[in-house]
C-alpha positions in Angstrom: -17.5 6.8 -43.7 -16.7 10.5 -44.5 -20.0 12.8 -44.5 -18.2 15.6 -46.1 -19.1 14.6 -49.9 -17.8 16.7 -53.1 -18.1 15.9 -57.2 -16.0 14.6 -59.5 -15.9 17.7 -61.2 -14.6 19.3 -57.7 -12.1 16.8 -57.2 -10.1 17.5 -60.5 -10.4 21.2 -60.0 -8.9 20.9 -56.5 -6.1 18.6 -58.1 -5.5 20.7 -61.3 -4.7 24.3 -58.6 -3.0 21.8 -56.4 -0.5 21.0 -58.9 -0.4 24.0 -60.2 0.9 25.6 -57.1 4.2 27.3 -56.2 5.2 26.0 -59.8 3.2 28.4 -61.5 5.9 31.2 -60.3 8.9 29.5 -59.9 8.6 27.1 -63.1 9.6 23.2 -63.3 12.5 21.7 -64.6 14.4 24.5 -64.4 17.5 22.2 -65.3 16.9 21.5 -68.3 16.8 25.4 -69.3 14.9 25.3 -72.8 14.8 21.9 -72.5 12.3 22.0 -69.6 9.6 21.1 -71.9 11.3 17.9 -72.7 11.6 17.2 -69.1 7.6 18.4 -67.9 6.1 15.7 -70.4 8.5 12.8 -69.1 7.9 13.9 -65.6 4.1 14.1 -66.4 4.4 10.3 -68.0 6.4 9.1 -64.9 3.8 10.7 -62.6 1.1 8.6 -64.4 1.8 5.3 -61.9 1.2 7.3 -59.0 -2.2 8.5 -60.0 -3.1 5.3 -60.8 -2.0 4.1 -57.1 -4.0 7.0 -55.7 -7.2 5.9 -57.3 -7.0 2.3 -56.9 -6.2 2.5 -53.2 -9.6 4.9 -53.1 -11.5 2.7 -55.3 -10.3 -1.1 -53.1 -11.7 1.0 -49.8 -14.6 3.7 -50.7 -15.3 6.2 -48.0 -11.9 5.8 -46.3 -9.1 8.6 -46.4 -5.2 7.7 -46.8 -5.1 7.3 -42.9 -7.9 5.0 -42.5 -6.2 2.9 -45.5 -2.9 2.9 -43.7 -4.6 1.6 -40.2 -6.7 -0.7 -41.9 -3.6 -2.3 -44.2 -1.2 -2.0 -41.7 -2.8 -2.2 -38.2 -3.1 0.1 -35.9 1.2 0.5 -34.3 2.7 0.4 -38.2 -0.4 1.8 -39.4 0.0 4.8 -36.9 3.7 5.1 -37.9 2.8 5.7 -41.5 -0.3 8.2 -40.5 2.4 10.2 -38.0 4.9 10.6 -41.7 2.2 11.5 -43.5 1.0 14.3 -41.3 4.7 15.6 -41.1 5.0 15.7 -45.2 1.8 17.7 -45.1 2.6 20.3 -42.6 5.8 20.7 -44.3 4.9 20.6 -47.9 2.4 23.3 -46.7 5.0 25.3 -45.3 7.1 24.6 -48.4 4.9 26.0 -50.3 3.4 29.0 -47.8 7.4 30.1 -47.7 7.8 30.3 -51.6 4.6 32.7 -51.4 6.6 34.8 -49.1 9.8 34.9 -50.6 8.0 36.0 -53.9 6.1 38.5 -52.1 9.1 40.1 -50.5 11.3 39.9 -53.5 8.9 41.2 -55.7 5.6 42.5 -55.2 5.9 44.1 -52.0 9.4 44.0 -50.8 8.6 46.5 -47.7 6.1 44.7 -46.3 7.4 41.9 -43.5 7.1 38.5 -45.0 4.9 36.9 -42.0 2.3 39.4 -43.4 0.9 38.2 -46.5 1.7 34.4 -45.2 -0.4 35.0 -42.1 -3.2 36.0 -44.7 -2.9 33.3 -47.1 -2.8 31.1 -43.8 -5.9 32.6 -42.2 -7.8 32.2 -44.9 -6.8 28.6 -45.5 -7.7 27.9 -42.2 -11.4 29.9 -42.5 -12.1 27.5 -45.5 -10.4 24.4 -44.1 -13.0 25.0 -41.3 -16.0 24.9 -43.3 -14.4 21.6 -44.7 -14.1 20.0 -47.9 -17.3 21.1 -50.0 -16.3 24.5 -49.5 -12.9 23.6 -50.5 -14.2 22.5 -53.8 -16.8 24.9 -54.4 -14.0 27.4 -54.0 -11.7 25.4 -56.2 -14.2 25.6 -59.0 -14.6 29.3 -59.1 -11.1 30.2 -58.6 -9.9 27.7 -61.6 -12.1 29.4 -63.7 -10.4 32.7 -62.4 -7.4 31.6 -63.4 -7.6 30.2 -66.7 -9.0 33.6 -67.8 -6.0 35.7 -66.5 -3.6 33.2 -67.9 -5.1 33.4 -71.5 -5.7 37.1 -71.3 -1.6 37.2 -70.5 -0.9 34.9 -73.5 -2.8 37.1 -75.8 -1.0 40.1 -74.6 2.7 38.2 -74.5 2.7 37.0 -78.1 4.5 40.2 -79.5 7.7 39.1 -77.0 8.0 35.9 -77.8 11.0 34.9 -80.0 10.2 31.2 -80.8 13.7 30.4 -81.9 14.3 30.3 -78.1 13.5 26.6 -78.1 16.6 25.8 -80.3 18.9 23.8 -80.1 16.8 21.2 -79.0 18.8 19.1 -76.5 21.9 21.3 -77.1 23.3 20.0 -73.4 22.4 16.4 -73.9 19.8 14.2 -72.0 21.6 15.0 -68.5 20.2 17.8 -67.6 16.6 16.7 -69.2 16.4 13.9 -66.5 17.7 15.6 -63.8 14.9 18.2 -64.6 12.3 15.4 -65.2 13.1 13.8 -62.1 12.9 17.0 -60.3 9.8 18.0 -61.7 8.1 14.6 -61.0 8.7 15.0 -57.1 7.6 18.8 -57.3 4.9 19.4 -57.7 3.6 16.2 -60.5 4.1 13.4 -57.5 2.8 15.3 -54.7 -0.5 14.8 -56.0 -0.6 11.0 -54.1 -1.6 13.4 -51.0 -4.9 14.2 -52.0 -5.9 10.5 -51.6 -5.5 12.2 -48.0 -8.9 14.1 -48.2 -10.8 12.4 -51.4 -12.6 10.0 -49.4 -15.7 11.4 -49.9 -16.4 11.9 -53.7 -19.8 11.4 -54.7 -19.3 9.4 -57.8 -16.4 7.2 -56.5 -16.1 5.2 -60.3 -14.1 8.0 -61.4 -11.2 7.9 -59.5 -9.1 7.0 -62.2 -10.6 10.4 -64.5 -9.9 12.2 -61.3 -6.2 12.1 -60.9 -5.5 11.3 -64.7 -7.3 14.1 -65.9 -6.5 16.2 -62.8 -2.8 15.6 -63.7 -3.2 16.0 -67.5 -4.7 19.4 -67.5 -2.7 20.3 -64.5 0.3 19.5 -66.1 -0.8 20.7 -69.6 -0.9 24.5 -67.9 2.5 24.2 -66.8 4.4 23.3 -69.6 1.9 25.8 -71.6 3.3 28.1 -69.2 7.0 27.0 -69.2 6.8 27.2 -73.9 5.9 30.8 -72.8 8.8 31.4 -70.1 10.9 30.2 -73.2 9.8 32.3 -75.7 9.7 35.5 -73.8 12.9 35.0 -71.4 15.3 33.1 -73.2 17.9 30.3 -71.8 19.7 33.0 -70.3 17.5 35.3 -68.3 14.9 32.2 -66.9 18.9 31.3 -65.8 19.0 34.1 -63.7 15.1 34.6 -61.6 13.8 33.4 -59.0 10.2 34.0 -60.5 10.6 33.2 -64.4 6.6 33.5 -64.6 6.8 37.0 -63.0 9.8 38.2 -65.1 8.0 36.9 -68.3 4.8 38.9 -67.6 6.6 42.1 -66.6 8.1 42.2 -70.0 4.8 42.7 -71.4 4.0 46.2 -73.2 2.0 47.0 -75.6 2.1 49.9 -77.4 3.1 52.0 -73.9 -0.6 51.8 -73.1 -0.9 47.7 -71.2 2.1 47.7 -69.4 3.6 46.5 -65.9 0.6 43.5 -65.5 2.5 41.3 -63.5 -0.1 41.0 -60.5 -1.9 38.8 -62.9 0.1 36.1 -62.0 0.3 37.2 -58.7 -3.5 37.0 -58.4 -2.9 32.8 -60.1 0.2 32.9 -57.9 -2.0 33.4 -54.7 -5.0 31.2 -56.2 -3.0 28.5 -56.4 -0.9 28.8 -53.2 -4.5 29.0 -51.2 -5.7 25.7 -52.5 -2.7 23.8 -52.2 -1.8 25.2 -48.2 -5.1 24.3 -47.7 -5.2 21.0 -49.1 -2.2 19.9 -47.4 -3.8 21.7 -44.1 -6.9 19.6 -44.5 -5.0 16.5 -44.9 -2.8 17.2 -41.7 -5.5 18.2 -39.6 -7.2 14.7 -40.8 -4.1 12.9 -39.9 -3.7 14.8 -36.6 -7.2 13.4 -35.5 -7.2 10.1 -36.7 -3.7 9.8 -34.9 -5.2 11.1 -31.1 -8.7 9.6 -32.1 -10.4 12.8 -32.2 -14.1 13.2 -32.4 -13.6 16.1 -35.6 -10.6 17.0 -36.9 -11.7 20.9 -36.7 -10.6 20.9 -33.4 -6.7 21.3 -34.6 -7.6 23.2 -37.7 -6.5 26.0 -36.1 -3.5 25.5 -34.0 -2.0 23.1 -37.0 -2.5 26.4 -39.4 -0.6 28.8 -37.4 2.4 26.4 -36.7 2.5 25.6 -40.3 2.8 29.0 -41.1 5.3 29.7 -38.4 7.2 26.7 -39.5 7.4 28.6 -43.2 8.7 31.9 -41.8 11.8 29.9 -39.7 12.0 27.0 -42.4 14.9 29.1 -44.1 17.7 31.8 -43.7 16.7 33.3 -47.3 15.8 32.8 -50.6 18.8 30.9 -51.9 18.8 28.2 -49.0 15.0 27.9 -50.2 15.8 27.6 -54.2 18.9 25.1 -52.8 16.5 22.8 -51.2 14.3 22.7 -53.9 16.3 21.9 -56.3 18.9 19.9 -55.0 17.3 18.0 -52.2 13.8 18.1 -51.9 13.1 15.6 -54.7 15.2 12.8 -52.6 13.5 13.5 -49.3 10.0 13.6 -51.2 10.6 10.2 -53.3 9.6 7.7 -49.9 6.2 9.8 -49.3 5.6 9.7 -53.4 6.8 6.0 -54.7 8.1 4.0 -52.0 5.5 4.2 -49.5 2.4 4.4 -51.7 3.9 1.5 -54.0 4.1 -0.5 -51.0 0.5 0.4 -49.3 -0.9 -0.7 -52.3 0.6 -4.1 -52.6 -0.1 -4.8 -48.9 -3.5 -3.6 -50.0 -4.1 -5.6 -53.0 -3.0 -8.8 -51.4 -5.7 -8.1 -48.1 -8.6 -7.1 -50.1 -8.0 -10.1 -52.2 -7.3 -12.5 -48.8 -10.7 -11.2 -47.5 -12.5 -11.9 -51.1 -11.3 -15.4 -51.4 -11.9 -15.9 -47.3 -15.4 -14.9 -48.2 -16.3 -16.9 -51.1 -14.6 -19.8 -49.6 
């Protein structure tokens, strides 16, 4: 049984800046162009099934993390096979994500300073508050959310004099290709990576409302991102959000107003950085759980450390530069990510179903 207890209400929040993530800089759906919108709400729908998986495999074994649930459904040589993946798509997720911090940071906010710098700070202090374990995780989550959503509305206030809504039209002027290849991309990143918090959500205090977790969680989560991507649109246009790396960055820096607010763009380097810290240190959490369930260790704050300094040397090597980064991301990583999302949690929770109800009937018989 896990000791370390949070709320519902901390659970969402932690789920919400998960998603949230690298995507609230580099966009989602990016395919689709000014179609993306289309794209975000079928990828949100699609990503509905695995949030229902996540809470249902929660809710058929209270307490237990995603590695416990794997041992106890699979035994302990399979069930060790499937903890050893699932550690793997953590620590590299979180280096995924830790390496699209530093690319933005050299790129654009501070393109003197080495990259290892600000990634061995967003590191350290994931691994400070990964230490201190999941209530001040959550705690944190709260707070910073809050943070966010008031920098975000303060930049839509200020962005609505650039925005040229007849950037949205045509709708659909390439066809449903491209809106399916951008669905499907923006379900693996970041809308399906959410089945990885079922990694550390073991203890939630009011365990009924799994299901409000990760719907609601994904809802809201999603809701800021394609609120974010209708902005992209109207201030960029198909062409420019073509040509960034950052669309979120560029659309913020074209803010002016009246040559007095001008040049705001670490706003959303401030929610760029929010969101990066929760979601390293989510995925840190989970692999340091994995890591000690795996070697049977008495606390898994023993690798805490040592996991978060690999992790982040694992993002500085992971690529040569920014365009093998975008390359992965958009042309592979939703094909490696698809067994971790669907295949594998579709099949734990079948083998689940049928055990838990094996155990029921060998009970009342």
């Amino acid at each position: 049984m896990n000791k370390e207890m949070v709320t519902g209400g901390e659970a969402r929040t932690i789920l919400i800046l998960f998603i949230m993530g690298s995507t609230m800089i580099l966009g989602a759906a990016g395919q689709a162009k000014t179609d993306s919108w289309i794209a975000i709400l079928i990828a949100v729908c699609l990503a509905i099934p695995v949030a229902l998986i996540s809470a249902r495999l929660l809710t058929l074994y209270p307490g237990q993390n995603l590695f416990d649930i794997c041992q106890n459904v699979f035994g302990n040589v399979l069930g060790k096979v499937f903890i050893l993946l699932y550690v793997w798509y953590a620590v590299h997720l979180a280096a995924l994500v830790l390496r699209n911090y530093g690319e933005f940071m050299t790129s654009e906010a501070m393109p003197e300073t080495p990259m290892l710098v600000p990634m061995l700070f967003v590191g350290t202090l994931s691994i400070i508050v990964v230490l201190h374990g999941i209530e001040t995780l959550g705690r944190s989550a709260r707070l910073l959310f809050n943070v966010c959503l008031v920098m975000i509305l303060i930049v839509l206030f200020l962005a609505i004099g650039r925005m040229e809504f007849d950037n949205l039209l045509p709708v659909l002027d390439h066809g449903w290709s491209p809106v399916w290849e951008g669905a499907f991309s923006a379900f693996s990143f970041p809308f399906a990576e959410s089945f990885l918090l079922t990694a550390i959500m073991g203890g939630v205090r009011d365990r009924k409302s799994f299901v409000r977790i990760f719907l609601y969680g994904l809802l809201i989560g999603g809701g800021l991102i394609l609120f974010i991507s209708f902005r992209n649109i109207f201030v960029l246009g198909t062409y420019t959000m073509s040509n960034v790396y950052f669309p979120s960055y560029a659309a913020v820096g074209r803010i002016n107003v009246g040559d007095f607010i001008q040049r705001i763009e670490g706003t959303v380097a401030i929610v760029f950085v929010i969101c990066v810290f929760v979601k390293f240190s989510v995925c840190l959490l989970a692999a340091s759980q994995g890591i000690a369930k795996l070697f049977r260790l008495n606390s898994y704050r023993s690798v805490v450390f040592q996991t978060g300094l690999l992790t982040t040397y694992l993002a500085y090597s992971l690529f040569d530069n920014i365009m093998d980064m975008e390359f992965f991301a958009i042309e592979i990583y939703h094909f490696y990510a698809f067994p971790f999302q669907v295949v594998f949690p579709v099949l734990l929770l079948l083998v689940a179903e049928i055990k838990v109800r094996s155990a029921r009937q060998a009970k009342s018989g």
